[in-house]
Every structure is written in structure tokens, then in C-alpha cells.
Residue frames as a rotation matrix with the C-alpha (Angstrom) as fourth column:
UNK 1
0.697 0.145 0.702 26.18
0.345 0.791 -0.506 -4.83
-0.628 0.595 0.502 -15.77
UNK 2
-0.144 -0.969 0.200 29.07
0.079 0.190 0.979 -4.88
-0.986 0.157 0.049 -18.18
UNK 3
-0.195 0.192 -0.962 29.15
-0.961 0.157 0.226 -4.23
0.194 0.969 0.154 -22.55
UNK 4
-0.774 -0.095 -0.625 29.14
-0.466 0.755 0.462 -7.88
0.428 0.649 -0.629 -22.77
UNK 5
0.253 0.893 0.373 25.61
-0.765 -0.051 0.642 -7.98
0.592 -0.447 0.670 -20.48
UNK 6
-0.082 -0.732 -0.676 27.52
0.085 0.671 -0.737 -9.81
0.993 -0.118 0.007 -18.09
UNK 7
0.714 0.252 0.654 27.06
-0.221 -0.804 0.552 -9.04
0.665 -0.538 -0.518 -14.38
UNK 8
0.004 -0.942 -0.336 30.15
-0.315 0.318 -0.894 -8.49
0.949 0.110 -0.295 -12.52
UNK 9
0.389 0.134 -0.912 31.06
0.704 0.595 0.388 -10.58
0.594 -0.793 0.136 -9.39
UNK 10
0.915 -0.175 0.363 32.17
-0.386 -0.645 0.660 -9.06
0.119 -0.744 -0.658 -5.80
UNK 11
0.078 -0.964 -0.255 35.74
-0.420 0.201 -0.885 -9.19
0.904 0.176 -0.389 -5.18
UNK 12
0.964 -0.046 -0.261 35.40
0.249 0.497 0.831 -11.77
0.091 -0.867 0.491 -1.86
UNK 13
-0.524 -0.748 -0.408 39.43
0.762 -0.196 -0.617 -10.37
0.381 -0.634 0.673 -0.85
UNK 14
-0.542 -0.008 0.840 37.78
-0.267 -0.947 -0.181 -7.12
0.797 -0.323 0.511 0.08
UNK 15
0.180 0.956 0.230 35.35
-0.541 -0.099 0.835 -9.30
0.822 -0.274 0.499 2.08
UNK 16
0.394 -0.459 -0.796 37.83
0.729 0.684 -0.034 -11.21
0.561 -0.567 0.604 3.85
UNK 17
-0.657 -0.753 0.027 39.53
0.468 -0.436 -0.769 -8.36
0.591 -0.493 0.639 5.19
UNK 18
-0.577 0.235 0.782 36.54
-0.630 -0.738 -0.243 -6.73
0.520 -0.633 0.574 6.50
UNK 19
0.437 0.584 -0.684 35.53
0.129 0.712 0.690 -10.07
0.890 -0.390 0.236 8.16
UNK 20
-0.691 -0.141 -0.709 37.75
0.713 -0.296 -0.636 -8.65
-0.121 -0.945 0.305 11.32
UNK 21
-0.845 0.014 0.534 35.99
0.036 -0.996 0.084 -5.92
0.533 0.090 0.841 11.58
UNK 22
-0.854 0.501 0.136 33.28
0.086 0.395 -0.915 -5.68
-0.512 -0.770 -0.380 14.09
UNK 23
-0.550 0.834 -0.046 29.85
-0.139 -0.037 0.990 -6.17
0.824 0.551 0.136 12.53
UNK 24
-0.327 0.869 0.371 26.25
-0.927 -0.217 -0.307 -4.96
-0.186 -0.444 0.876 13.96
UNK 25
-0.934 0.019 0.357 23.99
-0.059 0.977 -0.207 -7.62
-0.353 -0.214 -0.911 14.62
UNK 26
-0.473 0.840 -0.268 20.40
-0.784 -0.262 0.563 -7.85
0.403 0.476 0.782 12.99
UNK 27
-0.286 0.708 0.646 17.71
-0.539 0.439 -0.719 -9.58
-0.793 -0.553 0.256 14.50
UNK 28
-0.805 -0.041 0.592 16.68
0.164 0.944 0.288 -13.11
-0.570 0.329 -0.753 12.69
UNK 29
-0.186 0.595 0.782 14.48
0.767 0.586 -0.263 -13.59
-0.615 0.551 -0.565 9.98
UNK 30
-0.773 -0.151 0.617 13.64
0.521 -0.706 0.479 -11.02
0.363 0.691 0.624 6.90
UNK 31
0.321 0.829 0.458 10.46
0.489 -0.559 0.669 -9.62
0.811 0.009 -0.585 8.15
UNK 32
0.567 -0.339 -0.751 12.51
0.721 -0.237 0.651 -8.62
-0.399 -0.910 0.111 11.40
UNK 33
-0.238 -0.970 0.036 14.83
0.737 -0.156 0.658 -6.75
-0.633 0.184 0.752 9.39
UNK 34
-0.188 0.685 0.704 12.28
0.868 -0.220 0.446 -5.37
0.460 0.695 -0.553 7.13
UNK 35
0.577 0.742 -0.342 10.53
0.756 -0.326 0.568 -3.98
0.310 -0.586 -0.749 9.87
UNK 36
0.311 -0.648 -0.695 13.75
0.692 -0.347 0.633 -2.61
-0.651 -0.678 0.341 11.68
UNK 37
-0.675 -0.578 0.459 14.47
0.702 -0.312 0.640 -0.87
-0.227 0.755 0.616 8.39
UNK 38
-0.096 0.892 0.443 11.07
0.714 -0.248 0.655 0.83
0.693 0.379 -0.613 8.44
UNK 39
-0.010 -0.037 -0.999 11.27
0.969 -0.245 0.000 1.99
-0.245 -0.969 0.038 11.69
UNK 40
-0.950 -0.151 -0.273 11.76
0.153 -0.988 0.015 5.85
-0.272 -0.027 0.962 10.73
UNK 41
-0.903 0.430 0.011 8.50
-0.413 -0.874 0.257 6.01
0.120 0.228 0.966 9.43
UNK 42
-0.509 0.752 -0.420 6.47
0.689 0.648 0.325 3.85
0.516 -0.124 -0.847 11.15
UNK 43
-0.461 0.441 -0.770 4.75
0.687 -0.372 -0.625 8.18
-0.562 -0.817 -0.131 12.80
UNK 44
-0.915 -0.029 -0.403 4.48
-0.288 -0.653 0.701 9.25
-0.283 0.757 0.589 9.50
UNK 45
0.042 0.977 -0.208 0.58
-0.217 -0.194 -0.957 10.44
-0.975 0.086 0.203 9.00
UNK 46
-0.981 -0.176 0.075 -0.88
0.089 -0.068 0.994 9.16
-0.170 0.982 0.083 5.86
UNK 47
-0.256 0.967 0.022 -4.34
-0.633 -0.150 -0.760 9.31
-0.731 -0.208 0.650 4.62
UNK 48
-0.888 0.110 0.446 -6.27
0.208 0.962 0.176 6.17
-0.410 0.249 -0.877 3.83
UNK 49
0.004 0.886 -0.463 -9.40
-0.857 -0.236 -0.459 6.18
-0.516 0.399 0.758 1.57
UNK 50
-0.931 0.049 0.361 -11.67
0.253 0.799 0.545 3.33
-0.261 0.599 -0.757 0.51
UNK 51
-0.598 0.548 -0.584 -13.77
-0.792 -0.516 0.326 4.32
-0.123 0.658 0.743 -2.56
UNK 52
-0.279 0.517 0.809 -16.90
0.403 0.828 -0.390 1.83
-0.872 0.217 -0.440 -2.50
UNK 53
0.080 0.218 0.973 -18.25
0.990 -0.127 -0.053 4.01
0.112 0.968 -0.226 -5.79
UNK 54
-0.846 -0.222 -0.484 -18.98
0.318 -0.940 -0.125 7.77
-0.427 -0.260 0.866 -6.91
UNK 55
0.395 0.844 0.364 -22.50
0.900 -0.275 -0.339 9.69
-0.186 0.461 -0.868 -7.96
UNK 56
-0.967 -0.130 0.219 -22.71
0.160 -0.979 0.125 13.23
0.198 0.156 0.968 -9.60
UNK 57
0.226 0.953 0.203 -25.80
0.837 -0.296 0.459 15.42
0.498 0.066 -0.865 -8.80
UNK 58
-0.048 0.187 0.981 -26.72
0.227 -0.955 0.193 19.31
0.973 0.232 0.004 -8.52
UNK 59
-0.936 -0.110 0.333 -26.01
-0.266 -0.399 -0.878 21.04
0.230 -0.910 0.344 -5.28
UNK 60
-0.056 0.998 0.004 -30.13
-0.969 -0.056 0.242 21.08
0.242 0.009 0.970 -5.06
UNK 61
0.718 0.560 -0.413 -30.55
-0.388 0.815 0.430 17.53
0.577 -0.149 0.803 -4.82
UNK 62
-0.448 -0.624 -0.640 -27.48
0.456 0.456 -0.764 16.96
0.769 -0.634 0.080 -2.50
UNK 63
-0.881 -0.036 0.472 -28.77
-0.334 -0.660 -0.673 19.59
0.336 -0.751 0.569 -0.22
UNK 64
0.037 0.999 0.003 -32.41
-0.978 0.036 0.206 17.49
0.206 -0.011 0.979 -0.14
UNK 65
-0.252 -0.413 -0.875 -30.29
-0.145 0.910 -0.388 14.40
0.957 0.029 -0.289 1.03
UNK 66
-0.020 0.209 0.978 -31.32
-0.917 -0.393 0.065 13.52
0.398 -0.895 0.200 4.42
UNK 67
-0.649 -0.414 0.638 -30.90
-0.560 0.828 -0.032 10.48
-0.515 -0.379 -0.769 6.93
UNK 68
0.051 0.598 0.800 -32.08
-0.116 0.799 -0.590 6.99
-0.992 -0.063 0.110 5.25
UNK 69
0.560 -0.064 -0.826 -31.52
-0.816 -0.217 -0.536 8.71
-0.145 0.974 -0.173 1.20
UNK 70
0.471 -0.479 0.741 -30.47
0.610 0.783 0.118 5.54
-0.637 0.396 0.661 -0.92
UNK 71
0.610 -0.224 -0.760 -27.88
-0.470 -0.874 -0.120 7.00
-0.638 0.430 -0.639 -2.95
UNK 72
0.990 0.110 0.091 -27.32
-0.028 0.777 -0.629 5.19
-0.140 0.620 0.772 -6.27
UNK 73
0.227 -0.921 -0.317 -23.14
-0.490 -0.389 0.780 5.04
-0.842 -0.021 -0.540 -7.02
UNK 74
0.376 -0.126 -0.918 -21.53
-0.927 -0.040 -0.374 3.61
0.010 0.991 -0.131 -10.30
UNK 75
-0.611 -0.790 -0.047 -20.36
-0.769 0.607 -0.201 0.53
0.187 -0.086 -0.979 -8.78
UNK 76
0.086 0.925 -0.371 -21.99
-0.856 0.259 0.447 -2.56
0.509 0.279 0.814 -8.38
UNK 77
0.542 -0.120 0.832 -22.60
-0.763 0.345 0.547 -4.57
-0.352 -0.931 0.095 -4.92
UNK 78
0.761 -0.387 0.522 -19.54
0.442 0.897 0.020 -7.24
-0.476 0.215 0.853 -5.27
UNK 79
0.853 -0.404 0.329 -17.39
0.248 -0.241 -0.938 -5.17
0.458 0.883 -0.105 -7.44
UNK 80
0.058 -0.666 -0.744 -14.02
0.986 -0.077 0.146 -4.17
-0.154 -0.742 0.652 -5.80
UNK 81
0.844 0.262 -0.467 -13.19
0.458 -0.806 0.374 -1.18
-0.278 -0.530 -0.801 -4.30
UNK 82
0.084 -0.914 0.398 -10.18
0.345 -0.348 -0.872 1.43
0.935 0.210 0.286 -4.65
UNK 83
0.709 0.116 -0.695 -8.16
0.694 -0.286 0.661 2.17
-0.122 -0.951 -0.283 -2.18
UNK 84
0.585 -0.581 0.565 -6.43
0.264 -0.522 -0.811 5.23
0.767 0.624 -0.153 -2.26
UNK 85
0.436 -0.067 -0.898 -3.28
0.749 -0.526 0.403 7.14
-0.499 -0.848 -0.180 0.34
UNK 86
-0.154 -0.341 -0.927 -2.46
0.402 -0.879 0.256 9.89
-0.902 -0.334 0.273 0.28
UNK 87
0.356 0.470 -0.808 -4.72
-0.682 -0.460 -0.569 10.46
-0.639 0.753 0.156 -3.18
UNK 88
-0.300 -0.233 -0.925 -3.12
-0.816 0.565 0.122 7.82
0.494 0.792 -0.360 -5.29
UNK 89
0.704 0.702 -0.112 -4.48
-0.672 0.708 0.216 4.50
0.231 -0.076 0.970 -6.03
UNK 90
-0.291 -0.920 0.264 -2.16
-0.957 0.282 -0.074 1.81
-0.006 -0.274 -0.962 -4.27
UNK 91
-0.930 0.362 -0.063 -4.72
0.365 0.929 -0.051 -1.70
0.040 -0.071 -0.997 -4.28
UNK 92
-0.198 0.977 -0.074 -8.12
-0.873 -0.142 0.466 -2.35
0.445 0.157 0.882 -4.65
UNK 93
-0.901 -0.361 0.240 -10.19
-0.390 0.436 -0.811 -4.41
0.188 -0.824 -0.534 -2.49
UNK 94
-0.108 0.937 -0.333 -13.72
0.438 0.346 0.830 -6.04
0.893 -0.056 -0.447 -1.00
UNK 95
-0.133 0.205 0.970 -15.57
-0.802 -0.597 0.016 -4.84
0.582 -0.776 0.244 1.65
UNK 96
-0.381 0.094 -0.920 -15.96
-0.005 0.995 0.104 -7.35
0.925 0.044 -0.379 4.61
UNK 97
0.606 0.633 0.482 -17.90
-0.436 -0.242 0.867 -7.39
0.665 -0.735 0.130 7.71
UNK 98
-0.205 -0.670 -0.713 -15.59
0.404 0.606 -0.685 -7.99
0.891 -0.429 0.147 10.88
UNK 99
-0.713 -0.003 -0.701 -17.23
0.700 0.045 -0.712 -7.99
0.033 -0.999 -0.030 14.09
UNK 100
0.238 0.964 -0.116 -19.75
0.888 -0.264 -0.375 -5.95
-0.392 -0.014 -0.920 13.14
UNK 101
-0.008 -0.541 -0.841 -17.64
-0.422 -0.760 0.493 -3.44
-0.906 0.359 -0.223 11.85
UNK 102
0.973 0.146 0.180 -17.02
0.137 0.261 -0.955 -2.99
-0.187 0.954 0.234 8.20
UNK 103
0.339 -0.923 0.182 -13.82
-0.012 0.190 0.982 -3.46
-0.941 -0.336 0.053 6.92
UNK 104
0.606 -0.166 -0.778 -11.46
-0.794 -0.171 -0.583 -3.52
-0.036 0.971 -0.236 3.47
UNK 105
0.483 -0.487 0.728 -9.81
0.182 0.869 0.461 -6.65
-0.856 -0.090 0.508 2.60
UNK 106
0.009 -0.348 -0.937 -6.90
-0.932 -0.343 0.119 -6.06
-0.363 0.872 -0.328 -0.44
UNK 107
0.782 0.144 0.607 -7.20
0.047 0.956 -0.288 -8.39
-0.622 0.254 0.741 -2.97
UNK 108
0.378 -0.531 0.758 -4.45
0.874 -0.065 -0.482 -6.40
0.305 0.845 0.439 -5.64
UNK 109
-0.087 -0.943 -0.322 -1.52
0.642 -0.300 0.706 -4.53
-0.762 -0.146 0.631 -5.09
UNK 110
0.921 0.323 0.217 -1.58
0.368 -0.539 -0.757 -1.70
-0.127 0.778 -0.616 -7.95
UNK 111
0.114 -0.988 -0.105 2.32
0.802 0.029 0.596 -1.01
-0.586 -0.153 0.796 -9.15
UNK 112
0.799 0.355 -0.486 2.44
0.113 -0.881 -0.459 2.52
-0.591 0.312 -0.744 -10.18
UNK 113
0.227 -0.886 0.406 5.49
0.705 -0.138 -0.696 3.28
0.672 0.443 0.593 -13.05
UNK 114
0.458 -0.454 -0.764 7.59
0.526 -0.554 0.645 5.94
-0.716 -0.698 -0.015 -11.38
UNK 115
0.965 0.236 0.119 8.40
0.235 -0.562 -0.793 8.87
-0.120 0.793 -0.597 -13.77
């Protein structure tokens, strides 16, 4: 952007001249391209975590947990969930039953600032 808050244009001669020039080819549509642009880290290990709630309580009464213990948490059934990777919150979500399996549906996107 320019003093006068102006933004400046592309000089289209420089683009004519490199219109000889061979040009790669990109596969159709933006999510193709997206993807293809990901590609370097589509083996990169992350760790996923969905937080349905949290409880505090004395070693002693964790260690007297045993199969079937209802264990009360701070959240309340319906409320949404955090999901966190790699330790930071990135969206929150619902739980949802799919195939018998439980599951996380995101409902919100969290946009951290960047420092």
C-alpha cells in the first residue's frame, strides 16, 4: 500500500512478456490446488485432543476409581467441547454418535492472534 493508502496495480508489460514462457499446469478447481499445496505435510504427526470436561481430586480418591466410577466433570451434557492439537485450542465442538462409535463434530473454528 502506498502514503496515499492507495494500493498499487501490477505492471501487466511484465506479464505479457512472461506469457511466452512455459508455465506449469495446476490441476482445476481451488480445493485441488489447495490440497496440492499441502502436500508436504500431509505425514506430519500431530496430536488431536477432545476435552468433553475436567475434575480435580486427591491422588486417594483417584486411586479408589475403579470400572463403572461416575466421574462428575465441570461441563454440562450438551455443552461444547474443546478441541485441542498439538496443546492449543484450534475449534470447539459436539460430541456425536456415528455408527456406534463416538465422534467430534466442529461447530467453531477458534482464530488464535499470532504474536
Amino acid at each position: 500500500m502506498s502514503e496515499d493508502g492507495n494500493v498499487p496495480l501490477p505492471n501487466l508489460e511484465d506479464r505479457a512478456a512472461a506469457a511466452d514462457a512455459p508455465v506449469a499446469t495446476e490441476p482445476e478447481g481451488p480445493t485441488s490446488r489447495i490440497a496440492a499445496d499441502l502436500e508436504a505435510v500431509f505425514d506430519v504427526p500431530v496430536q488431536v485432543s477432545a476435552v468433553l470436561g475436567r475434575a480435580r481430586m486427591d491422588i486417594g480418591d483417584l486411586l479408589k476409581l475403579g470400572p463403572g466410577t461416575v466421574l462428575e466433570l465441570d461441563r454440562k451434557v450438551g455443552e461444547a467441547i474443546d478441541i485441542y492439537v498439538n496443546n492449543r485450542l484450534v475449534a470447539r465442538g459436539e460430541v456425536v454418535l456415528v455408527e456406534e462409535k463416538l465422534g467430534v463434530t466442529m461447530t467453531e473454528i477458534i482464530k488464535a492472534e499470532r504474536a
